[in-house]
KOLLUMVO-52791 format. One record per residue: residue in three letters; z, x, y of N, C-alpha, C, O in turn. Coordinates in steps of 0.001 Angstrom, whole numbers, padded with zeros to 6 digits, always signed. Each point is the difference from the previous one (the first is absolute). Layout:
ALAZXYZXYZXYZXY
...
***
This chain:
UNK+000000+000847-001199+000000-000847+001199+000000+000880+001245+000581+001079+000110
UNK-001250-001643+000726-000097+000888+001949+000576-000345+000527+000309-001171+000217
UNK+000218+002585+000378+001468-000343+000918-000651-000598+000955-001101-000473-000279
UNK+001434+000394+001147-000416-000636+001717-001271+000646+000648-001064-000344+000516
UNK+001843+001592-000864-000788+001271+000990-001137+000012-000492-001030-000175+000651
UNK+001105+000421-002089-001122-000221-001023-000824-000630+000086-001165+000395-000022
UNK+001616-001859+000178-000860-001024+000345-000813-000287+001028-001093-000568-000009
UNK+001966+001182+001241-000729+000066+001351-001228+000774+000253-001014-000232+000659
UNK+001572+001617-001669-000947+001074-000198-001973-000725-000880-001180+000096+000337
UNK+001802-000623-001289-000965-000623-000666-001224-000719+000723-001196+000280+000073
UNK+001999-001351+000449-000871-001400+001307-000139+001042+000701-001228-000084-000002
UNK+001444+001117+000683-000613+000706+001480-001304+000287-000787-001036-000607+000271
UNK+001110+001658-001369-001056+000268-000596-000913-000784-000677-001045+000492-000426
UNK+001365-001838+000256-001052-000732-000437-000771-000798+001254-001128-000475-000133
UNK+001730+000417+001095-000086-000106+001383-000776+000950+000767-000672-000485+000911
UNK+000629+001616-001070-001194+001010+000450-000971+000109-000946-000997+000619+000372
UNK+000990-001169-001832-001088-000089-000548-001011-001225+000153-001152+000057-000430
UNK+001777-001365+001197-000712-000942-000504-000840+000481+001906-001106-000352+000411
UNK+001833+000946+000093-000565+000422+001736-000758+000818-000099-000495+000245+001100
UNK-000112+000692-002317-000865+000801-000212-000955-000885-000389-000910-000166+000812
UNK+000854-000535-001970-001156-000657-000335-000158-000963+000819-001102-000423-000350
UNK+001504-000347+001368-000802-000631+000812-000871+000822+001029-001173-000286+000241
UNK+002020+001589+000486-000488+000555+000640-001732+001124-000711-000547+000828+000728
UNK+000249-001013-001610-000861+000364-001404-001034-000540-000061-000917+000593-000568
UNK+000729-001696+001040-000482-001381-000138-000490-000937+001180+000692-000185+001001
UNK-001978-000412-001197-000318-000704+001339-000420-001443-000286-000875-000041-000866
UNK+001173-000926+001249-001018-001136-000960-001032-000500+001013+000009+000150+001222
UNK-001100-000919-002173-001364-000257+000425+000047-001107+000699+000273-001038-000601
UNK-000510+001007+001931+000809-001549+001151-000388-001374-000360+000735-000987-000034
UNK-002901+001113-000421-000615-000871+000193-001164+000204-001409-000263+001020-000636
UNK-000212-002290+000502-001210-000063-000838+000192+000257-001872+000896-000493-000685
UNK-001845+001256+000272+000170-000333-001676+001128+000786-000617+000276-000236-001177
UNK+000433+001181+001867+000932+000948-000562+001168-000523+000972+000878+000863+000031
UNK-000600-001805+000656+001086-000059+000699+000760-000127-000767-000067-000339-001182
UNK+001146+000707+002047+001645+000336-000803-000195+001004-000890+001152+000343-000266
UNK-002224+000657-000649-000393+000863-000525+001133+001569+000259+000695-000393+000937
UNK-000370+001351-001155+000666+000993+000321-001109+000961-000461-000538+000205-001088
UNK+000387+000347+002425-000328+001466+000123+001042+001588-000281+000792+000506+000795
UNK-001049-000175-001762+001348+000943-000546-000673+001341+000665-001211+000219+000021
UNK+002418+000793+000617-000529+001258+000263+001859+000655-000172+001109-000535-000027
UNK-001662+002010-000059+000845+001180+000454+000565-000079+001162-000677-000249+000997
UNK+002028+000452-000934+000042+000372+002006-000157+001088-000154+000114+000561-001090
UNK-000480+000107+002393+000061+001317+000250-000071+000209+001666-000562-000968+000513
UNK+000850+001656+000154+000166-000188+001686-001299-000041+000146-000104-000928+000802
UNK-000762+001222-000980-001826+000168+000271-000491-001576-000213-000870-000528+000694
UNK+001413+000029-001519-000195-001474-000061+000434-000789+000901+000967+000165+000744
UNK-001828-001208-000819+000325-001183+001664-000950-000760-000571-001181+000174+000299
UNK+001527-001016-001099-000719-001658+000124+000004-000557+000855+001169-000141+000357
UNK-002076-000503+000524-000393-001139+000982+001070-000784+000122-000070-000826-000910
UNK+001072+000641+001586+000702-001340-000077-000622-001565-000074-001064-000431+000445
UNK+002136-000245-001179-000500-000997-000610-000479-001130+001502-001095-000562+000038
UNK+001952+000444+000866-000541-000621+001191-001446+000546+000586-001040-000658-000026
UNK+001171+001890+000521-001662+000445+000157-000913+000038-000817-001167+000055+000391
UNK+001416-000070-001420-001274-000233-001337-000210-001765+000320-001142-000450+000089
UNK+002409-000490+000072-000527-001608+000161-000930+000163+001270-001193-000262+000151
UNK+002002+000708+000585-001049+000399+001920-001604+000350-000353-001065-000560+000258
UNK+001439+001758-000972-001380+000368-000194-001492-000881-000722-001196-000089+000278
UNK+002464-000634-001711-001289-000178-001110-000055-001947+001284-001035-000652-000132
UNK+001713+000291+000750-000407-001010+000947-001246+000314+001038-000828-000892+000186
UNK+000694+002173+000497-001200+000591+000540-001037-000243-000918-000971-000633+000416
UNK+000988+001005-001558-001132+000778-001047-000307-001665-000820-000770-000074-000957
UNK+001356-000916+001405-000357-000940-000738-001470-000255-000097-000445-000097-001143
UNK-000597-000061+002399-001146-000051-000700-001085+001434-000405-001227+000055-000070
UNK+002124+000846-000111-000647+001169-000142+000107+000588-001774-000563+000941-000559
UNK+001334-001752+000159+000985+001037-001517-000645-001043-001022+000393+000400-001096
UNK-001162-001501+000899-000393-000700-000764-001287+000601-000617-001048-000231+000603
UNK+001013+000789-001451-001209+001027-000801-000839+001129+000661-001196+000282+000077
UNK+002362+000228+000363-000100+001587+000769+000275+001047-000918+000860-000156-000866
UNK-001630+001404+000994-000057+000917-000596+001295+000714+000544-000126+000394+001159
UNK+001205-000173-001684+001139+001153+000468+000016+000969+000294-000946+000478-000627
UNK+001527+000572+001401+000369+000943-000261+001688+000478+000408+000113+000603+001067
UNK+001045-000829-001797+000806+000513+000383+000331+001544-000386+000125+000405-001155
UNK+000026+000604+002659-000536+001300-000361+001650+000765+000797+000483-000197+001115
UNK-000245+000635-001687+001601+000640-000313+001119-001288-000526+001086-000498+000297
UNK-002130+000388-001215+001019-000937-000742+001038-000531-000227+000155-001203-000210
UNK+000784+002149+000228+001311+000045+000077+000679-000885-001588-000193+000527-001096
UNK+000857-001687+001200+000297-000668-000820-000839-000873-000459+000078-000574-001086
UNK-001025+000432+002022-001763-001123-000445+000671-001105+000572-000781-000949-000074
UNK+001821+000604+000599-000121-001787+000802-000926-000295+000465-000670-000813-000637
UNK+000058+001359+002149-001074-000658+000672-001105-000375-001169-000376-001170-000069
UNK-000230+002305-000995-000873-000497-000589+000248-001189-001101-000834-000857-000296
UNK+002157+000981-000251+000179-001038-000826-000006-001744+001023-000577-001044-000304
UNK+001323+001302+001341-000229-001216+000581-001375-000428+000332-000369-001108-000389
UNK-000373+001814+001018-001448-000401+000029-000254-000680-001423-000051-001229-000029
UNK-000073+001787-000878-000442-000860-001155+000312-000646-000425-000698-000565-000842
UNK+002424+000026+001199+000472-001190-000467-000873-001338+001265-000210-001212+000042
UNK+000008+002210+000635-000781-001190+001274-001549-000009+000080-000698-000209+000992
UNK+000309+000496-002313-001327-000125-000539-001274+001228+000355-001214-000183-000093
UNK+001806+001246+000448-001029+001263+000257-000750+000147-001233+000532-000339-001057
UNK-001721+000812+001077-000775-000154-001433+000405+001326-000412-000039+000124-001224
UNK+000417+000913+001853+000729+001720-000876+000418+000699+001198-000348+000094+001177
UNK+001262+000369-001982+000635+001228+001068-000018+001146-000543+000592+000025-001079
UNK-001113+001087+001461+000288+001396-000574+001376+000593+000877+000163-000015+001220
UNK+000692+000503-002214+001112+000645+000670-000018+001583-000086-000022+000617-001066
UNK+000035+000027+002473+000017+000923-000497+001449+000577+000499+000620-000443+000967
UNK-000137+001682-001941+001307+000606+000674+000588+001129-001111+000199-000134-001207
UNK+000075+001735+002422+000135+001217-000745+001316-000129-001177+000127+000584-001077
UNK+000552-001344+001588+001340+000397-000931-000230-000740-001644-000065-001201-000264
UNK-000028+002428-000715-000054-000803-001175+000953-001439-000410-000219-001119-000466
UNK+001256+001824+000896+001158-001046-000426-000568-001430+000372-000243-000826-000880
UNK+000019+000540+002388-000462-001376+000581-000970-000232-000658-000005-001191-000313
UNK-001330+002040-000289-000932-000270-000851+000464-000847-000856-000344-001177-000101
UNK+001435+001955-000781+000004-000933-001394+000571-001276+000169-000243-000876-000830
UNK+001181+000597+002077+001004-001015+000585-001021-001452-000095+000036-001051-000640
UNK-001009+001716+001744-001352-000536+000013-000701-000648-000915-000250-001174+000272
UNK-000066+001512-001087-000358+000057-001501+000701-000994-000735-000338-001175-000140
UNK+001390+001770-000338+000944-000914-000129-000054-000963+000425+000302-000619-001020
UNK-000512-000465+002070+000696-000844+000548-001525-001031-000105-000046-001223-000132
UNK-001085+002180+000241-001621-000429-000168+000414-000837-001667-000115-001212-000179
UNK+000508+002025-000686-000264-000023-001516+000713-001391-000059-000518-000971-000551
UNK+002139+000933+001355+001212-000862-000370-000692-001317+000594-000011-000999-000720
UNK-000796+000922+002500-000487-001223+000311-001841-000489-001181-000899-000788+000293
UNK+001012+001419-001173-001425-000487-000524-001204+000217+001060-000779-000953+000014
UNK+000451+002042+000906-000925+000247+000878-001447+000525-000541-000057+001204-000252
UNK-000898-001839+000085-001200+000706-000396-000937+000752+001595-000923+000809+000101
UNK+001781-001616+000963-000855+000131+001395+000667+001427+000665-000080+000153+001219
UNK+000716+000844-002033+000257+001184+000680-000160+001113-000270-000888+000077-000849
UNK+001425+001230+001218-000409+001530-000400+000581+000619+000974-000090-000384+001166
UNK+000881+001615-001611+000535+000462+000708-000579+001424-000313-000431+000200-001136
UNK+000394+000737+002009-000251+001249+000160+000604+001123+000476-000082+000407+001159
UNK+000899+000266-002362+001080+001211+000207-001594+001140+001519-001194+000288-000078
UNK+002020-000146+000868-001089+000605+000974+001046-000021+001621+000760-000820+000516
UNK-001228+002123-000177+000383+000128+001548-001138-000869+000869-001188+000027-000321
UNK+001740-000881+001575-000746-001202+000550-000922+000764+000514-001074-000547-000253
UNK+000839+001859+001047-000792+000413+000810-001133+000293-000998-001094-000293+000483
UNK+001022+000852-001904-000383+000288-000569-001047-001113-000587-001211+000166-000150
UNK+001962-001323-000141-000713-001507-000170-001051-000037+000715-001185+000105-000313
UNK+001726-000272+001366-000858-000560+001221-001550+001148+000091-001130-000409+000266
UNK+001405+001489-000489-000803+001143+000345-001057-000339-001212-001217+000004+000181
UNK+001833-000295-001428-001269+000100-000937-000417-001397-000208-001101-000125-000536
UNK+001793-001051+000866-000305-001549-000277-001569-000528+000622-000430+000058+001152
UNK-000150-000535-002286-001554-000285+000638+000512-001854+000073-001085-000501+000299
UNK+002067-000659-000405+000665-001159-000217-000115-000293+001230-000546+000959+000544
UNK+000849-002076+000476-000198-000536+001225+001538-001200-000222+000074-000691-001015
UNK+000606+000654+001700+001136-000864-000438+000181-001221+001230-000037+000383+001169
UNK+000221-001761-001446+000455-001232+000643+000916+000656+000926+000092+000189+001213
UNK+000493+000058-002192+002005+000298+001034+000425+001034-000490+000074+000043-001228
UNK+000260+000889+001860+001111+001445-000317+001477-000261+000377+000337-000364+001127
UNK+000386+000544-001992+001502+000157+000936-000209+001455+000342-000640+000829-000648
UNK+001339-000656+001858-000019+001793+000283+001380+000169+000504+000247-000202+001189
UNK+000806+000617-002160+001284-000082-000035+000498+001789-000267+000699+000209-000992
UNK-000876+000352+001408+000264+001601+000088+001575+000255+000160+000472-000577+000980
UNK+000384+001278-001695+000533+000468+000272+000559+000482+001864-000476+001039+000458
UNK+001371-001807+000352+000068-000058+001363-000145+001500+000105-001202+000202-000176
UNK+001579+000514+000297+000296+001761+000201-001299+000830-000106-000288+000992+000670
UNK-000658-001761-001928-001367+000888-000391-000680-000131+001415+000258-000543+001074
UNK-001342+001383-001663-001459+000295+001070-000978-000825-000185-001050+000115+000632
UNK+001256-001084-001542-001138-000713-000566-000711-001310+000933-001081-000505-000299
UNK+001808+000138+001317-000069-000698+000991-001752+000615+000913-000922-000605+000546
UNK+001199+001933-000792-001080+000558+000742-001259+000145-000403-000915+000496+000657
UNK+000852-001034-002004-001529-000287-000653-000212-001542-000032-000951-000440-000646
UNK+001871-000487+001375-000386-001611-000365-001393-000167+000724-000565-001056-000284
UNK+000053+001691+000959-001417-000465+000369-001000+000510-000907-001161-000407+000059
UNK+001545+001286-000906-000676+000605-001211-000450-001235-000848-001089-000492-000294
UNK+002320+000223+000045+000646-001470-001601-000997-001264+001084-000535-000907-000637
UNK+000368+000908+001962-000710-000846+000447-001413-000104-000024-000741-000979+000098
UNK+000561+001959-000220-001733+000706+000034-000581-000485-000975-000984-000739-000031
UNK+001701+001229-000921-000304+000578-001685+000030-000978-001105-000973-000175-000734
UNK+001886-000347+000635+000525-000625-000702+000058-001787+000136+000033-000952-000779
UNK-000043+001145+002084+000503-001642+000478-001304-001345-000053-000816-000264+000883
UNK+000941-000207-001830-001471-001088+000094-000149-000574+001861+000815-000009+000922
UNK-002282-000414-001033+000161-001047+001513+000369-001133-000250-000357-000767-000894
UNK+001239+000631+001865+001118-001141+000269+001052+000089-000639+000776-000913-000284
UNK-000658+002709-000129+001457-000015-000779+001170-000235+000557-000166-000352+001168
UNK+001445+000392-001523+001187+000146+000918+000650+001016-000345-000357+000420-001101
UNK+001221+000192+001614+001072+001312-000396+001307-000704+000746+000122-000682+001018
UNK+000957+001273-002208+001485-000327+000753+000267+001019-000416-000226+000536-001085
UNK+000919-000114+002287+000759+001175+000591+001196-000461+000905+000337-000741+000923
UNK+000109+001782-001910+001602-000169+000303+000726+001679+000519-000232+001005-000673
UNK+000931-000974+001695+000434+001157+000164+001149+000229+001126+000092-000972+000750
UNK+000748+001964-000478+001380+000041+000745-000736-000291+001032+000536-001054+000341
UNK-001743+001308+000721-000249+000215+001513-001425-000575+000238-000637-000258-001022
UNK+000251+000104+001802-001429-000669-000188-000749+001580+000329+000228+000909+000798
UNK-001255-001163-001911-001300+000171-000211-001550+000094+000246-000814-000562-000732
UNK+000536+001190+001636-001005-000147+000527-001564+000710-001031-000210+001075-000561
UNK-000846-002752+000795-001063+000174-000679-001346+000227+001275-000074-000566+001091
UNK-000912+001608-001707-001386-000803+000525-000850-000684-000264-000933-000251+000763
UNK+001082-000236-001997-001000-000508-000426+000721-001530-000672-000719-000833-000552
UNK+001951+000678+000680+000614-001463-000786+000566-000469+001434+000445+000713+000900
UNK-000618-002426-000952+000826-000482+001227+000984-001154-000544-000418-000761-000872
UNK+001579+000643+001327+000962-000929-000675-000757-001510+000058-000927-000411+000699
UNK+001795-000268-001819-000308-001582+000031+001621-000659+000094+000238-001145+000383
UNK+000700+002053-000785+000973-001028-000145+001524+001278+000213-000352+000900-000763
UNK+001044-000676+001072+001010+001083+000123+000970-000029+000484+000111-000276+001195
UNK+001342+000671-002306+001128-000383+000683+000932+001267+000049-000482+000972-000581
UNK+001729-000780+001160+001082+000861+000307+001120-000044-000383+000590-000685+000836
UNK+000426+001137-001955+001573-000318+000466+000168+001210+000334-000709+000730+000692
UNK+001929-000492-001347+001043+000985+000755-000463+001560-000260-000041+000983+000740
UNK-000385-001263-002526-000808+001583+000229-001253+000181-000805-000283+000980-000688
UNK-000605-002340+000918-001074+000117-000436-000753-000789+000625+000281-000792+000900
UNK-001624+001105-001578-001288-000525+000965-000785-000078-001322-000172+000777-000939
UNK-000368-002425+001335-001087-000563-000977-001172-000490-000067-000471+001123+000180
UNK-000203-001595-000249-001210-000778-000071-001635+000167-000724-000532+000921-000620
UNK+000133-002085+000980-001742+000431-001047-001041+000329+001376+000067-000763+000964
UNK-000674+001511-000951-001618+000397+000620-000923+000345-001138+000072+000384-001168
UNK-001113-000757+002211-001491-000028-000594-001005+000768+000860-001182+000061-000338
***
């Protein structure tokens, strides 16, 4: 039998475990996978979309995400792309360097029954550089700190079908020459929205 202390000791720790696996975890807001769980690794490099700006967002993208070609490109945990397809995108290619999120990825493709995806162990700049594909919608979700911000007119050039959209997300605003906003918002330490 557990003494007190014991016991207290126990519930704290089952108490930081059940706060890990939510924090692990994202669920799918809207459409064929809603309520669905997106499973990932934490790791500080990771940052899933919050679940309010992903509703903000996939509300923008409503007539844009209905049998659009994907591209969510630093993947991260794959939300943005999994939500697109629960909201009827015809495929998303995910791409993103860290094996681990690969297999997370994978995983979570295999667990929702997905025939509409593919993910690609690959550095994004690298994607983009050899990709002959034209994409509906890119998320362009970089790591805040990287340099990668400084090729988005590249990923615009190259990659981006006409009349595509890109969401970009990042700590400070962003300046493009060649993309102009349609829809873009601010809190406290981020900056969002889709251009085309």
């Amino acid at each position: 039998m557990l003494s007190k202390e014991g016991w207290i000791c126990q519930n704290f720790q089952q108490s930081l475990l059940e706060k890990t696996k939510i924090a692990n975890s994202v669920k799918i807001i809207s459409g064929s996978l809603k309520g669905r769980v997106v499973k990932f690794d934490s790791t500080d490099s990771l940052r899933p979309t919050l679940g309010r700006i992903r509703e903000t967002l996939f509300n923008w993208l409503f007539d844009h995400t209905h049998s659009a070609n994907c591209l969510d490109l630093f993947a991260g945990s794959g939300s943005l792309g999994f939500e697109a397809i629960s909201r009827g995108a015809k495929y998303c290619t995910f791409v993103e360097q860290s094996k681990k999120n690969v297999d997370n990825i994978q995983q979570n493709i295999s667990t929702f029954g997905l025939k509409n995806c593919d993910v690609i162990h690959q550095d994004a700049h690298q994607f983009i550089s050899s990709s002959i594909n034209k994409f509906d919608l890119i998320f362009f979700d970089p790591p805040f700190a990287s340099s990668c911000y400084l090729w988005l007119d590249d990923v615009a050039k190259k990659i981006l079908a006409p009349q595509g959209i890109i969401y970009l997300e990042s700590s400070k605003p962003v300046e493009s020459n060649v993309l102009k906003a349609i829809k873009h918002k601010k809190t406290k330490s981020l900056y969002y929205g889709i251009y085309e």
